[in-house]
N, C-alpha and C positions, 0 to 999 in steps of 0.2 A: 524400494524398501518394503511398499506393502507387500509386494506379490512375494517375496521372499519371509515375510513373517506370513505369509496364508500358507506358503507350503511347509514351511516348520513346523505348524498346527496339524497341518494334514497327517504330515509322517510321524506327528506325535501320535494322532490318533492310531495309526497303523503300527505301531510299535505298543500302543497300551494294551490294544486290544485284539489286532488280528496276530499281530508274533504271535503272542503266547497262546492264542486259539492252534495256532497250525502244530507248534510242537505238541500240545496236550491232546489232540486228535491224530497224529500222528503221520501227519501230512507231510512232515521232514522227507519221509519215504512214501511219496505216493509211487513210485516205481515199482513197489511190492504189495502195496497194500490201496487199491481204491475203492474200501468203502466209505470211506470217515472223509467229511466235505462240511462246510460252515452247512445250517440249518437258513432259512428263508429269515424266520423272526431273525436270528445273528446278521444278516445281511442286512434287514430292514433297520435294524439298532443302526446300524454304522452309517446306515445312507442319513438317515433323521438328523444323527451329528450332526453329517459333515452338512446337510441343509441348512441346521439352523449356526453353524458356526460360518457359512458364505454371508447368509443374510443378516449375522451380528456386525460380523466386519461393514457389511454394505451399509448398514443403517449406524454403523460409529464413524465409517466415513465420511456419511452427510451429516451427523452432529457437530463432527469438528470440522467440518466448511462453513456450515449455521454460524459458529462460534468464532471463524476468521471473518467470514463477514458482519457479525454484529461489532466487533474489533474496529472496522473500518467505520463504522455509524459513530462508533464511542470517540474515537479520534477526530473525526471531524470535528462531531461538540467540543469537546477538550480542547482542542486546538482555539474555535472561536470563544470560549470561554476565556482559556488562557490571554489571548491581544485583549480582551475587553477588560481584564484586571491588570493586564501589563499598561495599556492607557488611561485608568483609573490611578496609577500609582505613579509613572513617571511620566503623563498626559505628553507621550508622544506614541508612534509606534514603533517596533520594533525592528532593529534595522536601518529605519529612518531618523530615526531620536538624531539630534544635533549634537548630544550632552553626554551621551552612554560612555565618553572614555574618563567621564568625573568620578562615575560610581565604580567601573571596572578595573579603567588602569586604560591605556592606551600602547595598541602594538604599531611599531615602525615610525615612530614619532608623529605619529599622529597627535597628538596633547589639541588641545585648547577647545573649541567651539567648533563645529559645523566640519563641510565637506573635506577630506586630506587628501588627495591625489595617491601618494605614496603609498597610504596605506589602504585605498580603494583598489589599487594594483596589486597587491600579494595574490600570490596563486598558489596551488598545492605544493609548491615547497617552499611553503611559509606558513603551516597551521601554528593557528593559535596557542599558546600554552596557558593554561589557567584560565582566567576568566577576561585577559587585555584583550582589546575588541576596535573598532572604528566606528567614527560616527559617521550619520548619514546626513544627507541633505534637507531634511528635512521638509518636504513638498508633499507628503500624504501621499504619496507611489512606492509602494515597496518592487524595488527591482525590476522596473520598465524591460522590456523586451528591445528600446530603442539605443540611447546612447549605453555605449560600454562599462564607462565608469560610473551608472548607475545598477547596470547589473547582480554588484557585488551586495548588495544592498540584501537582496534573498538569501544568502547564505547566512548575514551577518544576523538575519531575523534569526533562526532560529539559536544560535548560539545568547544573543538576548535574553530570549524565552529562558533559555535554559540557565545562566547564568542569575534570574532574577528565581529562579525555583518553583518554575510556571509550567516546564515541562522535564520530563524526566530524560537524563543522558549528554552526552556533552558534543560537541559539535566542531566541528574546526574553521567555522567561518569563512573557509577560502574556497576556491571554485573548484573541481577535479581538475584534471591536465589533460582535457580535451577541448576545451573552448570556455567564454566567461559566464556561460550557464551549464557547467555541466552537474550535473547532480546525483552523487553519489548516496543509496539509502543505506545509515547507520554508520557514513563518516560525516556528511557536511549537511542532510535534512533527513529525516527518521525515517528509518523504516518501518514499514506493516508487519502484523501478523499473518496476510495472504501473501503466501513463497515471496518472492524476490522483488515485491513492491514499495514505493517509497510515498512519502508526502514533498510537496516543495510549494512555494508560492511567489507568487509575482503579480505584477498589477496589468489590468487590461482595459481598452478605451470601450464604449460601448459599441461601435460599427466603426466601417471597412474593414481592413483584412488583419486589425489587431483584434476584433469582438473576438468575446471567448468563445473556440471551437467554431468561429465563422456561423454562429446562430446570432440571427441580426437583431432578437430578443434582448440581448444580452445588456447589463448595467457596467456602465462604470464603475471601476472601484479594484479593488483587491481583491485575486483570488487561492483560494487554497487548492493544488493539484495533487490530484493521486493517478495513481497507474504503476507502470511499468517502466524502468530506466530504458530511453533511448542511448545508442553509442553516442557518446560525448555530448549527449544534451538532458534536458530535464527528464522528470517521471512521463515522456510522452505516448508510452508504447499501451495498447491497451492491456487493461490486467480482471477484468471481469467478463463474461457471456453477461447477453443480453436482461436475462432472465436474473443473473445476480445482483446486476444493475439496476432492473428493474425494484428487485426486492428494497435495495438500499436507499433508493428515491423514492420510493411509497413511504418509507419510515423517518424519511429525514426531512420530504418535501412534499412534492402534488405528481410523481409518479409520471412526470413527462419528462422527456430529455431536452427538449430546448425552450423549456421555462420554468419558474420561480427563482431558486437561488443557488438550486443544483444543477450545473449544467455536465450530460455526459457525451461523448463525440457525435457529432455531424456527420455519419456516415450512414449509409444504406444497410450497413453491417449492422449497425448497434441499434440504430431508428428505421422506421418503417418509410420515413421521408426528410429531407430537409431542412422541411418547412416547419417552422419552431412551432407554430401556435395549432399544425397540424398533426407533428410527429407521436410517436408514440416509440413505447422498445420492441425490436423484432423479434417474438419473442418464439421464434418460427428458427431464429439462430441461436445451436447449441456450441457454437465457437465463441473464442473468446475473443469479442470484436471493441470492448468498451473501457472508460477513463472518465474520468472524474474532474469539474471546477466548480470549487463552492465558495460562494461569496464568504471573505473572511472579516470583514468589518463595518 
């Protein structure tokens, strides 16, 4: 889409100002007549434009990347702001609350107290209508990565959110139709302002091969994911270069990828190493190698 609105401009500029230069000198008929040719200044006019109309677009491009990634900083907070007044108000979390079908309504008969089989099993052809919802189990793990029928627990989170007026947008609570975590951004967990990236969260142990992104730094607890939608699984594809990555952990954390509370991938690609308490971002790679888990409570 850009390249086609830069050569719109271009041919604007050539129809403002050189058409009508060629008929008025008479250049229609240079077959008869070659004296009459643009002048050097007329030349130099036109190149200056089109110079500084490359370098407007070039420098509005990086403003509205600036303003996607600052997007992603803003949601982060929002997001941990939002659980810490949804826990302040209905002192459980979201997702997990044992009680959430009192306030909302309950779907698939799910009614009374704590965990329901029936309605922890709907899948995407079973969204939500309104605000009826399921409760969870209540154990302070939003959506383990281990048993199944805890899975559903992340989708139910952020329909919660949204349902209590914590976050904007409405959610369907149920999983995509690819497996029990798949995550669809701007049907079942939000989407970003950077192209085709989503949020999602789920909870992780601090070491073996559940620690977040296999940095052995990492806390227990709940995390918030961003990135890029994997086929039939979470936001796990990267959605930042290095260097963007970079930018958004200098502002949100301590600027390293495998410590504090922003953790971004374990790769060669995205880190200069492994090794959490040595890594840094590569910032030598202008591909888009990286992804996002930030402790959400």
């Amino acid at each position: 889409m850009a390249k086609h609105r830069n050569l719109a401009i271009i041919l604007a500029i050539f129809n403002e100002f050189l058409i009508p230069r060629i008929y008025d000198r008479g250049m229609i008929v240079m077959a008869t007549s070659k004296r009459h040719a643009f002048s050097l200044v007329e030349l130099s006019i036109v190149l200056v434009i089109l110079g500084l109309l490359t370098g407007g677009i070039l420098t509005g491009q990086s403003l509205i990347r600036a303003a996607e990634l600052r997007s992603v900083i803003t949601d982060f907070t929002r997001y941990q702001t939002a659980v810490r007044s949804f826990r302040d108000k209905y002192f459980a979390l979201p997702g997990d609350m044992r009680n959430a079908t009192a306030f909302w309504g309950a779907q698939a008969g799910g009614a009374g107290e704590g965990y329901n089989a029936t309605c922890a099993g709907l899948t995407h052809t079973s969204p939500a209508t309104g605000t009826v919802t399921c409760n969870g189990d209540g154990d302070g793990m939003v959506g383990t990565n281990g048993a199944t029928v805890e899975r559903y627990e992340r989708f139910r989170f952020w329909q919660q959110l949204a349902n209590a007026g914590l976050v904007e947008g409405s959610y369907t609570g149920v999983t995509g139709p690819s497996s029990t975590f798949h995550a669809i951004p701007g049907q079942n967990v939000p989407k970003s302002r950077v192209g085709n990236t989503g949020f999602d969260i789920r909870h992780y142990d601090a070491s073996g091969s559940d620690a977040v992104f296999s940095w052995g730094q990492s806390k227990n607890g709940n995390y918030f994911l961003y990135g890029a939608p994997l086929d039939g699984d979470s936001v796990m594809s990267s959605a930042l270069t290095p260097e963007e990555a970079w930018n958004v952990d200098t502002k949100l954390d301590d600027s390293k990828p495998g410590m504090g509370k922003l953790y971004a991938s374990a790769t060669t690609t995205c880190a200069t190493t492994t090794t959490a308490n040595t890594a840094l971002y590569n910032l030598t790679n202008s591909s888009v190698a990286c992804r996002f888990a930030m402790f959400a409570d």
